[in-house]
C-alpha positions in Angstrom: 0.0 0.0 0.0 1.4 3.7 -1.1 2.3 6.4 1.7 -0.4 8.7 3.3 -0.1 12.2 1.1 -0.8 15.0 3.5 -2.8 17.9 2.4 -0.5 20.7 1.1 -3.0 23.8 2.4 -3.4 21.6 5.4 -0.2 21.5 6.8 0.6 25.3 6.2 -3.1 26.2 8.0 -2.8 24.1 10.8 -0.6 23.3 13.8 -0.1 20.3 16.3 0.2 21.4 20.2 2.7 19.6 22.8 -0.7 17.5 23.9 -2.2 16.7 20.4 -4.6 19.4 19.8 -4.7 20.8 16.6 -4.7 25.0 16.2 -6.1 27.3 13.8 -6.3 31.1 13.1 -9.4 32.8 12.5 -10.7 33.8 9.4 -11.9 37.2 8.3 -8.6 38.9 9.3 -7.3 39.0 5.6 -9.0 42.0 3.7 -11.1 44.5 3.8 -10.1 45.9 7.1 -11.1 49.2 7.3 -15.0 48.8 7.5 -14.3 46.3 10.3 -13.9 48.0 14.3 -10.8 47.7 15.8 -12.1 45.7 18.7 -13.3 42.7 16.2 -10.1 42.7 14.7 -8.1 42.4 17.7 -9.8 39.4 18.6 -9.2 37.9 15.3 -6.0 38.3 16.1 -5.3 35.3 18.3 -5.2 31.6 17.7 -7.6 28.9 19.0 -8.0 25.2 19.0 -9.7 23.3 16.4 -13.4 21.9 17.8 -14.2 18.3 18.0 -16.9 18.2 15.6 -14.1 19.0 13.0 -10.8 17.6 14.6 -11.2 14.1 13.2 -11.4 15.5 9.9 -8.3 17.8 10.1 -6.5 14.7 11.6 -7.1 13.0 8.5 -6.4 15.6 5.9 -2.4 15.9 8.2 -2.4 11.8 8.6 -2.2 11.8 12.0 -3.4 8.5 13.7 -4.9 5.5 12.6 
């Protein structure tokens, strides 16, 4: 059986932790800036962990377990 391909945006959007969890940046931070208030973009500014709903699918798309 071939090797596991990772996803190429994948692995440049998303980071593994020490523990295992998998973090993401938040979207709407790239354009259009100027209509947005400063207060919404300085909380787009941070990072944040990927939910569980959707953590089994990023595992798969960066071949991690199983």
């Amino acid at each position: 059986m071939p090797k596991m391909k990772t996803h190429s945006r994948a692995k440049k959007t998303f980071k593994i932790t020490g523990s295992g969890k998998v973090k993401r940046f938040k979207a709407n931070k790239s354009h259009l800036l100027s209509k947005k208030a400063t207060k919404r973009k300085r909380h787009l500014r941070g990072s944040c962990l990927v939910g569980s709903a959707n953590s089994g699918m990023v595992n798969r798309l960066l071949c991690i377990g199983g």
